[in-house]
C-alpha positions as CSV (number, residue, x, y, z in Angstrom):
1,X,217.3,206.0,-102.9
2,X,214.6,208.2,-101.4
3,X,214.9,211.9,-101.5
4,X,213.4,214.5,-99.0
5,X,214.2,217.6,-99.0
6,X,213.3,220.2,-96.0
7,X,211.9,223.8,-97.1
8,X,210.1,226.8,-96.2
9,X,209.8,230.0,-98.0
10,X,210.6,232.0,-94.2
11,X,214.1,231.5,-92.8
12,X,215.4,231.4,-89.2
13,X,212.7,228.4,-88.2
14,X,216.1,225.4,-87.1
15,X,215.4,224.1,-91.0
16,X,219.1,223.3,-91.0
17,X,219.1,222.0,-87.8
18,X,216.5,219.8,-88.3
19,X,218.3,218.3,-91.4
20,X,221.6,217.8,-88.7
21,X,220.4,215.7,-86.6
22,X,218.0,213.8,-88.7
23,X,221.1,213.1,-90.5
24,X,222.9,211.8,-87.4
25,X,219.5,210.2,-85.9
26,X,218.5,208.2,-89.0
27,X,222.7,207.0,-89.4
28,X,222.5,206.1,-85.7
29,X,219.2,203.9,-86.3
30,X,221.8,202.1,-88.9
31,X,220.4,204.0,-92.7
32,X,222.6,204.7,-94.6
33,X,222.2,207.8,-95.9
34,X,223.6,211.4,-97.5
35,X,223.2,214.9,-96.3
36,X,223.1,217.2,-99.5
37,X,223.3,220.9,-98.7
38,X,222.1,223.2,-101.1
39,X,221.3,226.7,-99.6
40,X,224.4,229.0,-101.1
41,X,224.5,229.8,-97.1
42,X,226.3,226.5,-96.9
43,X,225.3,226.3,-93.2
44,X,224.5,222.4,-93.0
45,X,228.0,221.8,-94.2
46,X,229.3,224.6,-91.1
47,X,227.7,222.4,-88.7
48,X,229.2,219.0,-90.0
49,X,232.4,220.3,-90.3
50,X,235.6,222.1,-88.2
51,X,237.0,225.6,-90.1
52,X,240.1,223.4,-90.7
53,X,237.8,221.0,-93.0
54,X,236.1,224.1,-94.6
55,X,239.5,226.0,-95.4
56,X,240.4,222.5,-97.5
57,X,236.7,222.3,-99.5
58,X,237.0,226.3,-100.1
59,X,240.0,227.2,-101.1
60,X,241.1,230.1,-103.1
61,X,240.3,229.2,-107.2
62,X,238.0,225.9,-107.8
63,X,236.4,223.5,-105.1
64,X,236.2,220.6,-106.6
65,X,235.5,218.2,-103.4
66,X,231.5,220.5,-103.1
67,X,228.4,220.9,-105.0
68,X,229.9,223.6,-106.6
69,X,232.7,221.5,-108.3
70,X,229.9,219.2,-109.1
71,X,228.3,221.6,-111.4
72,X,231.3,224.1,-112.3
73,X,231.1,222.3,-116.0
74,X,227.4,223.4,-116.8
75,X,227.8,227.0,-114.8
76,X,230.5,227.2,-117.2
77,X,229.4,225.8,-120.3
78,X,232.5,223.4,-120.4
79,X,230.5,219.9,-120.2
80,X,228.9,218.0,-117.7
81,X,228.8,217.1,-114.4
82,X,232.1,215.9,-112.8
83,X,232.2,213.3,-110.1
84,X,231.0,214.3,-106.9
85,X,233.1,213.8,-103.9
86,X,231.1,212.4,-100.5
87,X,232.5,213.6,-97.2
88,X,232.8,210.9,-95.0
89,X,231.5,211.9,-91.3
90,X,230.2,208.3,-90.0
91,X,231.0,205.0,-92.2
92,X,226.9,205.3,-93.1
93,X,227.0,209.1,-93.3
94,X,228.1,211.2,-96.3
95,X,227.8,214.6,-97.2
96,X,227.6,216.0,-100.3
97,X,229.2,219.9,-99.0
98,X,227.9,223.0,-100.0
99,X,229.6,226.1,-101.0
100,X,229.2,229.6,-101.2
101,X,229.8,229.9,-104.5
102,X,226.7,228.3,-105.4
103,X,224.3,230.9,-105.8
104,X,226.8,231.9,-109.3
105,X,224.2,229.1,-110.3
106,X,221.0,230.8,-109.8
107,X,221.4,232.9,-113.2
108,X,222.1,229.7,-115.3
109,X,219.3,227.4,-113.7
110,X,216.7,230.8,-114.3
111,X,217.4,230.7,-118.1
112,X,217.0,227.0,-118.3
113,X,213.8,226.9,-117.1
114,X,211.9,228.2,-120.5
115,X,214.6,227.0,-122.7
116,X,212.9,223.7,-121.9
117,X,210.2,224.7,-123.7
118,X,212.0,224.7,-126.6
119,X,213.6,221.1,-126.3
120,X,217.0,222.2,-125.8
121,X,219.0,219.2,-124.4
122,X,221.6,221.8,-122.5
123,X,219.2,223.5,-120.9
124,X,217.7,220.1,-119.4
125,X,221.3,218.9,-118.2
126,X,221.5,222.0,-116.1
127,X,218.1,221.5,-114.3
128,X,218.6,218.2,-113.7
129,X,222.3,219.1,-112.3
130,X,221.4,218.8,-108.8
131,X,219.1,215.2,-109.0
132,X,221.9,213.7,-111.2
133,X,224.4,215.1,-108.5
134,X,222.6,213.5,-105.8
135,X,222.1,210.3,-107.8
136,X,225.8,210.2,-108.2
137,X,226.6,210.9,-104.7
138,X,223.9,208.4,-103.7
139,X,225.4,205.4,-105.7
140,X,228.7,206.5,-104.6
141,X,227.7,206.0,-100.7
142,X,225.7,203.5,-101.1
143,X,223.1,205.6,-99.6
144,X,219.5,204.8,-99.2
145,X,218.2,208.0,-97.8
146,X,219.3,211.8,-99.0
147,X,218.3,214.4,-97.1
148,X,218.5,218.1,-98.9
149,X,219.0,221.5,-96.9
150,X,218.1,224.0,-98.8
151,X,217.5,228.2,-98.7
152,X,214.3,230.4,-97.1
153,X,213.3,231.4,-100.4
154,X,211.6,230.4,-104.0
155,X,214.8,231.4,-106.3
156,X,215.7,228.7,-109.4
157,X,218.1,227.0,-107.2
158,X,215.1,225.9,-104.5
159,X,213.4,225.0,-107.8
160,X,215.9,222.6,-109.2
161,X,216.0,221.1,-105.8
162,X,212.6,220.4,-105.4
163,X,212.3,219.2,-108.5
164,X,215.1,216.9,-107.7
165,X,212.9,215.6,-104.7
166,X,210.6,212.7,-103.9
167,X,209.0,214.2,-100.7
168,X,209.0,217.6,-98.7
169,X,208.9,218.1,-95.1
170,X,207.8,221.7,-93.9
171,X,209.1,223.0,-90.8
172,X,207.4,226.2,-89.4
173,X,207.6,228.7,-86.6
174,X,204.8,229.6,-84.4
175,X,204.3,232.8,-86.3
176,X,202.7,235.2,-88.7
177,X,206.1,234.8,-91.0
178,X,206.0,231.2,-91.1
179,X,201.9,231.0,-92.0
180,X,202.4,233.8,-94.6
181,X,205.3,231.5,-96.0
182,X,203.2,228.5,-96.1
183,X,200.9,230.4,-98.5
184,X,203.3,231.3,-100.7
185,X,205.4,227.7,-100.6
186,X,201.9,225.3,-101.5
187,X,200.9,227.5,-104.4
188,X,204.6,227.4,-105.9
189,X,205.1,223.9,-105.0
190,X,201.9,222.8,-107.2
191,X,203.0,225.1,-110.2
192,X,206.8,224.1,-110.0
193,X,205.0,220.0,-110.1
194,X,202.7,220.9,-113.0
195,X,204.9,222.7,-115.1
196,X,207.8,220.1,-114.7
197,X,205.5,217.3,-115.4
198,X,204.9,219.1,-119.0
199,X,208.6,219.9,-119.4
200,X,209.6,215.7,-119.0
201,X,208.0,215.6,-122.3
202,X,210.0,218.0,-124.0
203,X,213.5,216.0,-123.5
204,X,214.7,215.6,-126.3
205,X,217.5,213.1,-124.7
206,X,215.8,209.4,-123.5
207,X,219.2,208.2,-122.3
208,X,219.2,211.6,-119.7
209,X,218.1,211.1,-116.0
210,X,215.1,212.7,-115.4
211,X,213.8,213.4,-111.9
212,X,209.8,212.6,-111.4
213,X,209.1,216.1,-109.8
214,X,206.7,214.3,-107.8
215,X,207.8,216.6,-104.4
216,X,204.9,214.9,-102.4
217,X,204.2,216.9,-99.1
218,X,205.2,214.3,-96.0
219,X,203.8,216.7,-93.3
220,X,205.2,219.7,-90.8
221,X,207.7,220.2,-88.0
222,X,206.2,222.8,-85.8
223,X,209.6,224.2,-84.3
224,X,210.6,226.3,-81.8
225,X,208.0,227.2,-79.3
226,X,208.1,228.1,-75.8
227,X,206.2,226.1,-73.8
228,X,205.1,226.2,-69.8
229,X,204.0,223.1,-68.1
230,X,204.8,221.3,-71.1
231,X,202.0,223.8,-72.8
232,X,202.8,226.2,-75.5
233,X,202.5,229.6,-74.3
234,X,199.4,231.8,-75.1
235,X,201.9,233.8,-77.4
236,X,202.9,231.1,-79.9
237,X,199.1,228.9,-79.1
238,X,197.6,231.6,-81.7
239,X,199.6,231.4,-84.4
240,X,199.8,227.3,-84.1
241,X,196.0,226.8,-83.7
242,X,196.0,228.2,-87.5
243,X,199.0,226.0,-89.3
244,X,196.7,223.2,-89.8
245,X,193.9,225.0,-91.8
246,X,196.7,226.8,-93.6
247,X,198.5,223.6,-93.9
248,X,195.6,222.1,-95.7
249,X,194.2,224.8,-98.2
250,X,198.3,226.0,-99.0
251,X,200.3,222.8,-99.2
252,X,197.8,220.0,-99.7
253,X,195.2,222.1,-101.7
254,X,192.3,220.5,-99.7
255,X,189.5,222.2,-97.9
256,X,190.7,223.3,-94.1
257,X,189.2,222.3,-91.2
258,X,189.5,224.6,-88.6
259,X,188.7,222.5,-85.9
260,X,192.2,220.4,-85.7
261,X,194.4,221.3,-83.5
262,X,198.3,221.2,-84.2
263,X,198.5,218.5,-81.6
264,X,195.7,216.3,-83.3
265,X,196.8,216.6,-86.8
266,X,197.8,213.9,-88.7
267,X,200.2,216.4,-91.1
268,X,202.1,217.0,-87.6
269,X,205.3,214.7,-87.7
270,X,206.7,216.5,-84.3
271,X,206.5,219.8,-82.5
272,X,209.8,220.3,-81.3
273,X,211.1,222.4,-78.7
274,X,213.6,225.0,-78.2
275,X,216.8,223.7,-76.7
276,X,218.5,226.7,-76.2
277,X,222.1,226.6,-74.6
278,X,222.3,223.2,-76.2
279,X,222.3,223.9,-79.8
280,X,225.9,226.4,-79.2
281,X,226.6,223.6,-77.1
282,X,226.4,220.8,-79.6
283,X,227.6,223.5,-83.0
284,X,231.0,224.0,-80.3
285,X,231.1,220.1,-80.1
286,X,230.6,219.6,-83.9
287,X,227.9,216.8,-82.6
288,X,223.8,216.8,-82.1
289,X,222.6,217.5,-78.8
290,X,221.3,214.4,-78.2
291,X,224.9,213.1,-78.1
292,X,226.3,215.3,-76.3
293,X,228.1,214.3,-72.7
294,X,228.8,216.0,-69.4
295,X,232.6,216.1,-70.5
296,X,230.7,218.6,-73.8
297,X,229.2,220.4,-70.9
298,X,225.7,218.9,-70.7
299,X,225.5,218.3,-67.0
300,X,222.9,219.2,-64.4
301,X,219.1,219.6,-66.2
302,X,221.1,219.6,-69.6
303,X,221.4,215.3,-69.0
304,X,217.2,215.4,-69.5
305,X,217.2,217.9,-72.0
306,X,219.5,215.7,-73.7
307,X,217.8,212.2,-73.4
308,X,214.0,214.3,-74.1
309,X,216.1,215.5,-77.8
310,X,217.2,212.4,-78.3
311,X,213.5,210.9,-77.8
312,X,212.0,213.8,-80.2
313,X,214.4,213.1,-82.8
314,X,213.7,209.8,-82.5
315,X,209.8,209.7,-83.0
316,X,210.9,212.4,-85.9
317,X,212.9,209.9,-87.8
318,X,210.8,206.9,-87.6
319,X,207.3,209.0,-88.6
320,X,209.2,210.6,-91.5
321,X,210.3,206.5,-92.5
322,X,206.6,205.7,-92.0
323,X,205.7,208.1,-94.0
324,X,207.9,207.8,-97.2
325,X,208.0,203.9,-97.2
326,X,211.7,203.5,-95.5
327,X,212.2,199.9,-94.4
328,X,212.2,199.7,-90.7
């Protein structure tokens, strides 16, 4: 099973959106695959699922059916993982839910991270919680592809869960915020590799799963820009014409070139527009916009917008496949 997981150190750029209906566009192409949310906002698993569903996973006292229940032994010192459960929401599409009640993990996975140093088998079962978790889930769905949601920042629990992934895809915002978190995500990215590839030495358990920590960079998802005439506007064209340099010297540690342009660049897997009244649309309908139906309310210029998301999504899925060595 390949892992991806989707991150950027600047929140509010459709990161979770762009995990949604990747999830639904990759299971509609016939994948099987496994949505894993891990951002202690839990949103991915909001979008999935009605409140009815969410009032069953989070209930007062222990969730054992979400990530949290997954790894309540090791928050709590009282063993090892327990047996995921995966949410069925198509026959190829699981999800391994999120929960609130994950960032009580943040403390435990932060103290781990030196005790490695010092060989200590505990501390390596807790930062390999979330890759063993997925692993788990994975078998348990059969699943060939996981895709990971995870929080806008560079906490321990966005460093478990790179670690626990094969390949990262960046989406950005046309802005300042979103450059400014490019430079900060490359630099940690490349310490978080190095450091994990000298702690995979230090286990002192050969029968533990060990994640590779390779977190290879697949490219960027330019999201979110306004465009006229099919053209982004001049607003959003200044910020853009810099992600590729930044790109480059940030994430890939190469020199930039400041001559490529976000259309021509071959780190580019899609720049995806706004949809605007269909994303409240599709959240209401508990689908993705590109399956949603007049009787949903897409009627009128909504039935384009529709069939163009659907054709985005599309190209997205089968560049990211490309890219990571999915089997057509």
């Amino acid at each position: 099973m390949i892992t991806i997981a989707f991150f950027n150190n600047k929140g509010g750029v459709g990161k979770t959106s762009l995990v949604y209906h990747l999830s639904w566009m990759f299971a509609g192409r016939g994948k099987r695959l496994i949505s894993v949310d891990l951002d202690p906002q839990a949103n991915l698993t909001s979008m999935f699922l009605d409140e009815d569903r969410l009032e069953e996973l989070w209930p007062d006292g222990r969730h054992p059916l979400t990530i949290d229940g997954v790894i309540e032994p090791i928050r709590r010192g009282k063993g090892d993982l327990a047996e995921p459960h995966v949410e069925t929401i198509l026959p190829n599409l699981g999800l391994l839910a999120g929960d609130l009640s994950l960032s009580t993990f943040e403390d435990k996975l932060s103290a781990a991270w030196p005790l490695c140093h010092n060989r200590e088998e505990a501390a390596f079962r807790t930062m390999t919680a979330f890759y063993r978790a997925i692993r788990q889930a994975g078998d348990k769905a059969d699943a060939e592809i996981a895709l990971i949601d995870v929080g806008p920042n560079l906490g321990a629990i966005n460093r478990a869960a790179l670690i626990a992934s094969d390949y990262v895809v960046v989406p950005l915002g046309s802005d300042l915020f979103s450059l400014q978190g490019l430079r900060n995500l490359g630099p940690r990215l490349h310490d978080w590799r190095k450091t994990w590839q000298e702690l995979r030495t230090k286990n002192p358990d050969p029968e533990l799963l060990l994640p590779s920590g390779n977190m290879r960079p697949v490219g960027y998802v330019s999201m979110q820009h306004a465009t006229r005439a099919d053209r982004p506007v001049q607003a959003y064209r200044r910020w853009m014409d810099k992600i590729p340099a930044e790109y480059r010297r940030s994430v890939l540690a190469e020199p930039a070139d400041g001559d490529v342009s976000v259309e021509r660049d071959q780190h580019c897997l899609a720049m995806l527009k706004h949809y605007r009244s269909l994303m409240p649309m599709a959240m209401e309908a508990h689908k993705p916009i590109f399956l949603l139906k007049p009787a949903d309310g897409a009627i009128g210029a909504h039935v384009y917008a529709v069939r163009d998301c659907y054709t985005d999504f599309d190209n997205l899925s089968r560049k990211i496949q490309q890219a990571v060595g999915i089997e057509s």
